[in-house]
VOMI-367504 format. One line per 4 residues: number of its first residue (from 1); their letters; for each residue x, y, z of C-alpha. Coordinates in pm, 1 decimal, padded with zeros to 6 digits, always signed. Each point is the difference from the previous one (the first is absolute). Layout:
N
NUM> A> X,Y,Z | ...
// end
This chain:
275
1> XXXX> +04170.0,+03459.5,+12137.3 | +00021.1,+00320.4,-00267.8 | -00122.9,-00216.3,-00268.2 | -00117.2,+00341.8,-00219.4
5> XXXX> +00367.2,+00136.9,+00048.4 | +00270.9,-00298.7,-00010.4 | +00082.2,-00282.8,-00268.6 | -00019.5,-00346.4,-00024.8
9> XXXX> +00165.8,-00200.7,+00280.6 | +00295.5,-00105.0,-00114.2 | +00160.9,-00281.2,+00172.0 | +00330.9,-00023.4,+00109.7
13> XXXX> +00147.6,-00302.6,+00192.0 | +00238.2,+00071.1,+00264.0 | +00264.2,-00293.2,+00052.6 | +00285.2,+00193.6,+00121.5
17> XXXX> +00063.9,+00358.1,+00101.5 | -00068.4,+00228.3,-00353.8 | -00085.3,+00309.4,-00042.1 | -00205.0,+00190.7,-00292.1
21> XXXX> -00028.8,+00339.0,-00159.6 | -00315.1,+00198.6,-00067.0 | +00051.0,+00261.7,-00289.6 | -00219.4,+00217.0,-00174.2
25> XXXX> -00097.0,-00017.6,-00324.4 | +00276.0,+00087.6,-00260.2 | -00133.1,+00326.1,-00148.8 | -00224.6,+00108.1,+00261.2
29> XXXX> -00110.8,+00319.0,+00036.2 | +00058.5,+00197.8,+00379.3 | -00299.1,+00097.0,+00029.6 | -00133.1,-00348.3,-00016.0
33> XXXX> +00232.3,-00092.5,+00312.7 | -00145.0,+00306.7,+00144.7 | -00336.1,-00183.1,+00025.1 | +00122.2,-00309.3,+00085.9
37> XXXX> +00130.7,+00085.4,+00296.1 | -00312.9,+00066.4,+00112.2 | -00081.9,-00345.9,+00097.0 | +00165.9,-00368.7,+00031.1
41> XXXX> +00290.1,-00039.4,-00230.4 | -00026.6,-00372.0,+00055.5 | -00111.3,-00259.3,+00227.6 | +00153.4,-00336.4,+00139.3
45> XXXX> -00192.4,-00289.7,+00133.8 | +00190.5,-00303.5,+00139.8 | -00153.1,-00366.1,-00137.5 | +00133.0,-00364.1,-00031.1
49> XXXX> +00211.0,-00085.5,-00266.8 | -00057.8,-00258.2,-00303.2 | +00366.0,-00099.2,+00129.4 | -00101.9,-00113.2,+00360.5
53> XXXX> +00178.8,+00064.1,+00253.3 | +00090.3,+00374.2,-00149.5 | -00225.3,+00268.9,+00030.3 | -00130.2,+00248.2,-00267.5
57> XXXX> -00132.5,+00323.1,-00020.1 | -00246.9,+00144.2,-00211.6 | +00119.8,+00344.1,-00127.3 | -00257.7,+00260.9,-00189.4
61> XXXX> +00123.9,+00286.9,-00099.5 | -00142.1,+00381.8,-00124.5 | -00060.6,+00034.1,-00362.5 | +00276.2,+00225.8,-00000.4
65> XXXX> +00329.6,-00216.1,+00135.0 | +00124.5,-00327.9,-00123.0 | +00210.2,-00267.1,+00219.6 | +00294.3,-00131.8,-00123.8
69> XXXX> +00094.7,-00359.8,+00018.2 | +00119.6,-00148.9,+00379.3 | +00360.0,+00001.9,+00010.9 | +00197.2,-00116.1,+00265.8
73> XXXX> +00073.5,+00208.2,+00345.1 | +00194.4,-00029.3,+00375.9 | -00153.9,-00030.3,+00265.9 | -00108.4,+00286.6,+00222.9
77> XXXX> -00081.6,+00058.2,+00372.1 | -00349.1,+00112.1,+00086.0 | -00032.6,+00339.2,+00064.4 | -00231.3,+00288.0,-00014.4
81> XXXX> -00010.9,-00048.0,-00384.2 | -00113.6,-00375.5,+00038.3 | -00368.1,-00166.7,+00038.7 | -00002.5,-00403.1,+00092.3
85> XXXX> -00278.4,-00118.4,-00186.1 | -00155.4,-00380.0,+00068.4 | -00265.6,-00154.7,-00316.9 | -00268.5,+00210.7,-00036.3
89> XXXX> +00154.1,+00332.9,+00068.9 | +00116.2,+00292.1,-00193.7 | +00097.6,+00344.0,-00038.5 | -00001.5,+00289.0,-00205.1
93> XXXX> +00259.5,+00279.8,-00074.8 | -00101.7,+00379.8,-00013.2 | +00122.7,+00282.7,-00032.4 | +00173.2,+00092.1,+00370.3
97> XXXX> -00216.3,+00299.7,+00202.1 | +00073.3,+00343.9,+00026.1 | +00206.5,-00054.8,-00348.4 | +00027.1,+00223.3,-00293.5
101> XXXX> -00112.5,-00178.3,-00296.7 | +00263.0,+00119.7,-00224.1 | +00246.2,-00158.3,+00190.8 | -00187.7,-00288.0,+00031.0
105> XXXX> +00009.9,-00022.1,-00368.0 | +00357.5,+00041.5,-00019.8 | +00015.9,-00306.2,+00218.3 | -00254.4,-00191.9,-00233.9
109> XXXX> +00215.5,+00073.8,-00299.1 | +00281.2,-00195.2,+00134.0 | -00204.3,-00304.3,+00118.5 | -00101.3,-00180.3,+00295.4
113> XXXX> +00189.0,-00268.3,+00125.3 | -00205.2,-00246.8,+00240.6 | +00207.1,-00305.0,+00105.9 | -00215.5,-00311.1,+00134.3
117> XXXX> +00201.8,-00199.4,+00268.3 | -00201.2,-00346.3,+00011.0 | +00017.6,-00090.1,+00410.4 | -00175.3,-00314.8,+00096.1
121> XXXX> -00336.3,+00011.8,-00049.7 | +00019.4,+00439.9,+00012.6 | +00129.1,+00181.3,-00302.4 | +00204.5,+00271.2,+00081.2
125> XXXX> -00073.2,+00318.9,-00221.4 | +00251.0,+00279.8,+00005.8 | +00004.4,+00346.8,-00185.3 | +00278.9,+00290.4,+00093.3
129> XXXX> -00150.5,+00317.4,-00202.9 | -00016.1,+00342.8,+00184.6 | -00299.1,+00126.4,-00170.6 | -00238.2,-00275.0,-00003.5
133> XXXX> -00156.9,-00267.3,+00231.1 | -00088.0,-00319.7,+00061.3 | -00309.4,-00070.6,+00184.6 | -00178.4,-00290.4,+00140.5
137> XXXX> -00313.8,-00085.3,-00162.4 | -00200.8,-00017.1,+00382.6 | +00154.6,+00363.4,+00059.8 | -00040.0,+00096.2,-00323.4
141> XXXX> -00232.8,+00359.8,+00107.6 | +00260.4,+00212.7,-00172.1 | -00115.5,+00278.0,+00255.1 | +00204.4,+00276.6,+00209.3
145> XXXX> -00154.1,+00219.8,+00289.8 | -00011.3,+00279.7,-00214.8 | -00211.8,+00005.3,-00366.3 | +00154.1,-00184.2,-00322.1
149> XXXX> -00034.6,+00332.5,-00206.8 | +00150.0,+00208.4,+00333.4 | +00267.4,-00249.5,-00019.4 | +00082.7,-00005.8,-00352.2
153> XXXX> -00007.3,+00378.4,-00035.3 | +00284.0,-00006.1,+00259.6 | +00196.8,-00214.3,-00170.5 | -00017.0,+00212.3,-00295.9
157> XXXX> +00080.4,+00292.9,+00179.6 | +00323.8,-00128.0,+00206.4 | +00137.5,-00139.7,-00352.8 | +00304.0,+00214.6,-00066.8
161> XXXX> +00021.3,+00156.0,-00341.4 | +00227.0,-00094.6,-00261.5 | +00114.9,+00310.1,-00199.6 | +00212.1,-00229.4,-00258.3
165> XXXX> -00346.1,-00186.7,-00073.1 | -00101.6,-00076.4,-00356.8 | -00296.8,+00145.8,-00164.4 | -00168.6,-00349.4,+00024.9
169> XXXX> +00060.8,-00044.9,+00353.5 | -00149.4,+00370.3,+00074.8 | -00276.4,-00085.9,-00181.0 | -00040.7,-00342.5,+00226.4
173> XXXX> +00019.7,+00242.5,+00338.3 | -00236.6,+00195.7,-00160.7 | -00232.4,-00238.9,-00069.6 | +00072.0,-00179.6,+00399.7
177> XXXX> -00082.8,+00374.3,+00141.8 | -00352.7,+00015.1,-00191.5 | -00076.8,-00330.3,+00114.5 | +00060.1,+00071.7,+00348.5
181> XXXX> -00166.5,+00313.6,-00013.7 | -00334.7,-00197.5,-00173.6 | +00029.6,-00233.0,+00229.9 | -00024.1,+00238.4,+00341.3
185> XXXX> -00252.4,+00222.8,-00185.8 | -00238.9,-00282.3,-00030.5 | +00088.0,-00092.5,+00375.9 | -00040.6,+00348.6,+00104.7
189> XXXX> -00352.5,+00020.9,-00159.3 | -00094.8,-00346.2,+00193.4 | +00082.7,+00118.3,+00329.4 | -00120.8,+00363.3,-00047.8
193> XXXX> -00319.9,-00189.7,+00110.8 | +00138.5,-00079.1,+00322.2 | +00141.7,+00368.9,+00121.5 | +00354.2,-00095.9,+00142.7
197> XXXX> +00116.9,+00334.2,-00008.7 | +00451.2,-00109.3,+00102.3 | -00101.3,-00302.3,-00288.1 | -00127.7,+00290.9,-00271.6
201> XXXX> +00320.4,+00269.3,+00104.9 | +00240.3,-00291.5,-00085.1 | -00150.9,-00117.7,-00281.0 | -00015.5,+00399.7,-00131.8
205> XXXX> +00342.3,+00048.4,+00129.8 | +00089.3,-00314.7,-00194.0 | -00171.2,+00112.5,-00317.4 | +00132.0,+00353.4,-00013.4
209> XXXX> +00375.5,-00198.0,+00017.8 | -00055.5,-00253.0,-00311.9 | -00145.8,+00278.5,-00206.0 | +00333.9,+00237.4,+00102.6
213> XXXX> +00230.2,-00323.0,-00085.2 | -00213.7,-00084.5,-00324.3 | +00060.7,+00395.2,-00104.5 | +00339.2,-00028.4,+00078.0
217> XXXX> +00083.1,-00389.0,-00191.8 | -00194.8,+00206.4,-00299.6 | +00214.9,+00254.2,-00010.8 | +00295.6,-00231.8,-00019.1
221> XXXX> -00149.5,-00202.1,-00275.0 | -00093.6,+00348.5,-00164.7 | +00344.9,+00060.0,-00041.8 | +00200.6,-00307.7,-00032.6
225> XXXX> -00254.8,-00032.5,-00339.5 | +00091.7,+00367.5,-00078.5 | +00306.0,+00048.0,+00070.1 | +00244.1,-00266.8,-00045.2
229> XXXX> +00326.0,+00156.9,+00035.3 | +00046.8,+00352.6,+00249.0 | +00168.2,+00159.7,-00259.9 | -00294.7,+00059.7,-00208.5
233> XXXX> -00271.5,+00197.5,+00053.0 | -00355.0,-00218.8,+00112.7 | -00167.0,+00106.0,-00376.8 | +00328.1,-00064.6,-00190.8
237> XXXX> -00094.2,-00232.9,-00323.4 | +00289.8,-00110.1,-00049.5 | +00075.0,-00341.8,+00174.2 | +00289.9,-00108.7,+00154.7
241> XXXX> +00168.0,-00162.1,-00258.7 | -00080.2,+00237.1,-00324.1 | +00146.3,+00299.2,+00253.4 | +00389.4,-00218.3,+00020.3
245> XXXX> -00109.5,-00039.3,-00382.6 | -00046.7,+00352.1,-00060.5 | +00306.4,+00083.5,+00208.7 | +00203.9,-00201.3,-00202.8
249> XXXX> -00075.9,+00132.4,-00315.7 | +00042.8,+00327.4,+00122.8 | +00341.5,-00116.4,+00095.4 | +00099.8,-00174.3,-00315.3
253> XXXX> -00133.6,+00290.1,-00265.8 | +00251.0,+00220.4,-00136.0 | -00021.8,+00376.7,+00074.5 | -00115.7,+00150.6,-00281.3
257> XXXX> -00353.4,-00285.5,+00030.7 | -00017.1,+00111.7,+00345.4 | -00062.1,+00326.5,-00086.1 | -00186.4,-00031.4,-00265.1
261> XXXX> -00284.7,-00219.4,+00212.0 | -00000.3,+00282.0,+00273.1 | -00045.9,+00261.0,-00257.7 | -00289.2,-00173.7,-00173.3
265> XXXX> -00177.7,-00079.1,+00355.2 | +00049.8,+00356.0,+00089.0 | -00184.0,+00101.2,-00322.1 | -00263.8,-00250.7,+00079.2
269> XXXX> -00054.7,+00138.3,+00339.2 | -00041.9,+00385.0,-00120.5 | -00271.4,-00122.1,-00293.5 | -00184.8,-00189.3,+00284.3
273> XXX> +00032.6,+00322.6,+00150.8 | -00139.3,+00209.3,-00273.8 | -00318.8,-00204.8,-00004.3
// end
C-alpha cells in the first residue's frame, strides 16, 4: 500500500463487464504529470461486494488523476494486457520501462481506460496503453537489470525530437532532460564509492548526451520565443500581427503620406546620428 502517495479507496462494484477512465486534473500543470509519473498512478485491490455475489474493487488513485464514473464495456480476451485477480489481490499501473516521460504524458492526457471483466470468483482487469503498465502487486519491484536513472536517461535520449513543438512542450523536455540528468548525477556520486569503472564511462557517456540534447531543446525554445515567424529577424519588436498591421497601412496610405513618413524617419535617423 502507497498510503503517503494515493487517495481514498474508492469503491466501485463490478456487476457486469464496465470499464472506467482515469483523467488528470482539469487545469493541471505538465510539470506536475512530470512528477507523477514517478511513482503509482493508481492502485486496484479486489474485495467482496455489499451486492453479494458481485465483486468490488477498491480503486485509489494519485492526487493528480481523477476516475470517471463506470460505464458499460464488451468483453475482452485475456491477453498480455490482462491480470486475473481473485479477493484480496490488486495491481497498480505505472508508467511502462524504458519510456520517455513526455510521451507518457501525452498518453495520460487522453486517459486511461481499465475495463474490469467480473469472472467467477476472479476479476478480470484489462488495460491496452503502449506507454504504461500494469503490474501485479506480489511483482510489484518496478526493477530492470540495468539502473532506474541509466534507464530513464535512455529513454530520454531515444525520444525523437519534435521540431513543430510548442514553446510549452520544449519547456516540458527541458525540464524531463534536467531531471534525468539530476537523477544519474546523484546515482553517479553513490556508486563513485564502489569504482565500476564500464558503470562510471556509461554513466559519463550518458551525461555528456543529455547535456548536448538539453543545449540543443534550448536553443529551439530560444528561438521559437524569439523568433516567431522566419521572415523577421530574431530581435525584431515588432510581433507578428502589428508587422501584417503595419504592412497594411503601408498598403492603404496614399503616396504623398508615404513619403512624407519616410522622409521624417530619415530625418530622425540623421539627428540620432548627429548626437
Amino acid at each position: 500500500m502507497l498510503p503517503h502517495r494515493l487517495s481514498t479507496p474508492q469503491l466501485i462494484d463490478v456487476l457486469q463487464p464496465c470499464r472506467i477512465k482515469i483523467l488528470p486534473i482539469i487545469g493541471i500543470n505538465d510539470l506536475l504529470l512530470l512528477e507523477a509519473t514517478n511513482t503509482a498512478i493508481c492502485e486496484i485491490i479486489v474485495r467482496h461486494s455489499e451486492q453479494p455475489p458481485a465483486l468490488a474493487v477498491n480503486l485509489r488513485l494519485h492526487p493528480c488523476f481523477y476516475a470517471e464514473s463506470p460505464c458499460a464495456a464488451a468483453p475482452v480476451s485475456v491477453s498480455v494486457s490482462s491480470i486475473a485477480r481473485s479477493i484480496g489481490q490488486g495491481c497498480r499501473v505505472y508508467q511502462a520501462l524504458k519510456v520517455s516521460k513526455n510521451a507518457c504524458i501525452s498518453q495520460l492526457k487522453q486517459g486511461i481506460d481499465v475495463t474490469f471483466i467480473p469472472q467467477d470468483e476472479r476479476l478480470l482487469i484489462h488495460m491496452d496503453e503502449p506507454f504504461l503498465s500494469l503490474v501485479s502487486l506480489e511483482q510489484d519491484q518496478y526493477l530492470t537489470s540495468e539502473p532506474s536513472a541509466i534507464s530513464h536517461a535512455k529513454a530520454v535520449l531515444n525520444q525523437p525530437f519534435d521540431y513543430t513543438a510548442a514553446p510549452n512542450q520544449l519547456v516540458l523536455e527541458l525540464s524531463e532532460l534536467l531531471q534525468a540528468n539530476s537523477e544519474l548525477t546523484a546515482f553517479a556520486t553513490q556508486t563513485a564509492l564502489v569504482q565500476v569503472p564500464s558503470l562510471m564511462q556509461t554513466i559519463d557517456k550518458l551525461l555528456q548526451q543529455l547535456e548536448a540534447k538539453r543545449q540543443w531543446v534550448y536553443r529551439h525554445y530560444c528561438v521559437a520565443m524569439e523568433r516567431g515567424n522566419l521572415g523577421q529577424s530574431a530581435n525584431c519588436s515588432l510581433g507578428r500581427q502589428d508587422a501584417q498591421r503595419l504592412a497594411l497601412y503601408e498598403m492603404l496610405a496614399s503616396d504623398e503620406l508615404t513619403e512624407l513618413v519616410n522622409m521624417m524617419v530619415g530625418e530622425e535617423g540623421k539627428s540620432s546620428l548627429i548626437e
